[in-house]
N, CA, C and O atoms as a DFTB+ gen file, in Angstrom:
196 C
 N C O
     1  1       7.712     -15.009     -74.297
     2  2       8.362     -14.683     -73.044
     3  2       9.517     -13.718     -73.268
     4  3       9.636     -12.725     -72.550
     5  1      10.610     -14.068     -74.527
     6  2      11.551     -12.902     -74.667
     7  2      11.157     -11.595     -75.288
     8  3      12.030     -10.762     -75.532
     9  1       9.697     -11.329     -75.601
    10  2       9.132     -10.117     -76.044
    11  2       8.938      -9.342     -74.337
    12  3       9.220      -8.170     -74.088
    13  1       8.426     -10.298     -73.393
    14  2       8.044      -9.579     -71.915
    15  2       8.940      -9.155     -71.466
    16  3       8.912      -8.025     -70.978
    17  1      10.161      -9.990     -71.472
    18  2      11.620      -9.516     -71.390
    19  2      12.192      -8.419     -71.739
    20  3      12.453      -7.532     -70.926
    21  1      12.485      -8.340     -73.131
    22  2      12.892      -7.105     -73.889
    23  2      11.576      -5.714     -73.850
    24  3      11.833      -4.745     -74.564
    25  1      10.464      -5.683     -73.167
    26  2       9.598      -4.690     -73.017
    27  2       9.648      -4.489     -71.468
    28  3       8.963      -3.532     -71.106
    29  1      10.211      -5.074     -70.591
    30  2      10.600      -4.775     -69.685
    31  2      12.294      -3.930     -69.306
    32  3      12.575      -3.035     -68.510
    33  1      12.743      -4.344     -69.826
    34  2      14.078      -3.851     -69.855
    35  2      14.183      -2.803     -70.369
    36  3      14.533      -1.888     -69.624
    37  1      13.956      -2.503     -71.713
    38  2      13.505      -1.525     -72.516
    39  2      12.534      -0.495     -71.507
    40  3      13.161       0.562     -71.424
    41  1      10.999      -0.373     -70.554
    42  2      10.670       0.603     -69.928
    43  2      11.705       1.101     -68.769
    44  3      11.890       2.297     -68.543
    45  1      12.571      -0.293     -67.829
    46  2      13.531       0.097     -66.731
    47  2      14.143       0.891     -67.349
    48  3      13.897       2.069     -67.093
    49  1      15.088       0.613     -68.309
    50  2      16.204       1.805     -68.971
    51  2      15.426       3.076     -69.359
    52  3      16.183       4.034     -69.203
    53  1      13.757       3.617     -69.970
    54  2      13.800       4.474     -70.093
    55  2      13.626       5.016     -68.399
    56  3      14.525       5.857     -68.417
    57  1      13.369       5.046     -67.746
    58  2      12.754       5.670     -66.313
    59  2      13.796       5.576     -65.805
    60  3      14.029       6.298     -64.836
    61  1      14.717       4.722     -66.244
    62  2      16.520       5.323     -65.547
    63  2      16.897       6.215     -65.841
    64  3      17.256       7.126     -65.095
    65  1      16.923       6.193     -67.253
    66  2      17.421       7.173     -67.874
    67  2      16.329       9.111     -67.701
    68  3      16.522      10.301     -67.949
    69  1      15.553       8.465     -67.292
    70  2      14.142       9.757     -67.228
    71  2      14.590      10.575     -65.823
    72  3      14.672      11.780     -65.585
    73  1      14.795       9.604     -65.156
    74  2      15.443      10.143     -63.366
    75  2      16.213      10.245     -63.278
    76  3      16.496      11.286     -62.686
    77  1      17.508       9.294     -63.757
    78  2      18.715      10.338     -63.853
    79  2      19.295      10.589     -64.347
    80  3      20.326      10.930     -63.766
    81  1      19.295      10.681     -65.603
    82  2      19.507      11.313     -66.622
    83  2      21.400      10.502     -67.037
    84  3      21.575       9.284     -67.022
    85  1      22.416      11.407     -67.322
    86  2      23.974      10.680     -67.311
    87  2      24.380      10.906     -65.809
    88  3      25.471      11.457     -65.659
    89  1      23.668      10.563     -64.647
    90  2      24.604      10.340     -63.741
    91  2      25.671       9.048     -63.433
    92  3      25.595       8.097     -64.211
    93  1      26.544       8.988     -62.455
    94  2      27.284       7.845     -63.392
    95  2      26.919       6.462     -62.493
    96  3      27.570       5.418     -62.544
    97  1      25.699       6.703     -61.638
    98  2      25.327       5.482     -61.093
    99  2      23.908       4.930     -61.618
   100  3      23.133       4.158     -61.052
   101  1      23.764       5.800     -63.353
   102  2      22.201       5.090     -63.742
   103  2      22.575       3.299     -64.691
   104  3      21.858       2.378     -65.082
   105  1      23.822       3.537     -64.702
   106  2      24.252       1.942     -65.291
   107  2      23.782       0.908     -64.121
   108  3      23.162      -0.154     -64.082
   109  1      24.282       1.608     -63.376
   110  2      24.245       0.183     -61.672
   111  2      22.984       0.221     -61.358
   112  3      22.547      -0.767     -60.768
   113  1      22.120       1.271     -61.634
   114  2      20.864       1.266     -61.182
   115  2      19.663       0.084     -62.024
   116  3      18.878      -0.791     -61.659
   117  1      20.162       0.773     -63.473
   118  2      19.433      -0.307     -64.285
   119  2      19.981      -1.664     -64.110
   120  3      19.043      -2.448     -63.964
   121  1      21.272      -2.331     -64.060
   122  2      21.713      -3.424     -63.432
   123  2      21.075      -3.870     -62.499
   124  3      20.498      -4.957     -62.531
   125  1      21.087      -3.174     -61.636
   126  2      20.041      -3.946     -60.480
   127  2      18.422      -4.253     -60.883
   128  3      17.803      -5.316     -60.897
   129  1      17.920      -2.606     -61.267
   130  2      16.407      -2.867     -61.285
   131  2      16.198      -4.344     -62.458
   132  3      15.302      -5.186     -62.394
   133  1      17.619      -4.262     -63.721
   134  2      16.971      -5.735     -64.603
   135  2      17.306      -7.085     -63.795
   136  3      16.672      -8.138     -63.874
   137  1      18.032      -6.921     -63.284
   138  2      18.249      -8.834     -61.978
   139  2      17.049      -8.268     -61.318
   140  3      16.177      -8.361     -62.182
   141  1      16.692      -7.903     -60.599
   142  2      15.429      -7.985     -60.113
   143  2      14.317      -7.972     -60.692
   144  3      13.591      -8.959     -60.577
   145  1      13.958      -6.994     -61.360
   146  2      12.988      -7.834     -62.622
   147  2      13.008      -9.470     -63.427
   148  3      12.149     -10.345     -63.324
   149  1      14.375      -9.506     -64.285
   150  2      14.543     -10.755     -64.634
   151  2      13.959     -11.838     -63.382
   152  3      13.025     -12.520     -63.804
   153  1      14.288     -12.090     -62.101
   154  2      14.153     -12.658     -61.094
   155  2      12.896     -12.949     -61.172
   156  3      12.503     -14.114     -61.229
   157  1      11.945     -11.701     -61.186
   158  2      10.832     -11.610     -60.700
   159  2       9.871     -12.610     -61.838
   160  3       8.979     -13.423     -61.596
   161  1      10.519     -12.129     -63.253
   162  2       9.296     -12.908     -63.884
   163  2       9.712     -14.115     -64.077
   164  3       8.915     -14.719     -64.796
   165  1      11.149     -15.131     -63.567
   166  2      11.554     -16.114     -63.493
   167  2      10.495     -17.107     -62.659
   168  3       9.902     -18.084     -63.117
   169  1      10.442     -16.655     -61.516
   170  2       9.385     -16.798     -60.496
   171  2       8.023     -16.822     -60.629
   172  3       7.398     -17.644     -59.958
   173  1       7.245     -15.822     -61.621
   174  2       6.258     -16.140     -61.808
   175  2       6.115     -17.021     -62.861
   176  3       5.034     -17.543     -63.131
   177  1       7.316     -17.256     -63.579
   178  2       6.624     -18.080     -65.020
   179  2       7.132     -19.568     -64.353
   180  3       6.680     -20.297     -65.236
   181  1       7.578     -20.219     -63.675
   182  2       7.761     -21.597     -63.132
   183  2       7.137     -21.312     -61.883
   184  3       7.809     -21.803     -60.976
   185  1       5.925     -20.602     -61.386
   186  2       4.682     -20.363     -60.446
   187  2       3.684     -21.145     -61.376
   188  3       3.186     -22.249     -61.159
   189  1       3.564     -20.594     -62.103
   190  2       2.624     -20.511     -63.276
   191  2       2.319     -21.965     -63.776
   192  3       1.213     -22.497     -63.873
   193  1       4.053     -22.701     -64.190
   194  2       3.743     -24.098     -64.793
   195  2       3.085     -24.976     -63.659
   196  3       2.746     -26.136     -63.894
């Protein structure tokens, strides 16, 4: 589960970083997109059990 984790986080940050490059709102962006991710597979993995 912390491999799905860290390969998720790891693609958000590159495609943050791919779109916007050093603007100074790609920190807050990836912040958000990982709580919402994290969230998401929280949800499916206690769906799941």
């Amino acid at each position: 589960m912390l491999i799905l984790v860290w390969f998720v986080v790891c693609i958000i940050f590159y495609f943050v970083q791919l779109i916007l490059g050093d603007s100074g709102h790609s920190l807050e962006l990836f912040a958000v997109l990982t709580a919402v991710a994290l969230f998401l597979i929280s949800k499916i993995k206690y769906k799941i059990k």
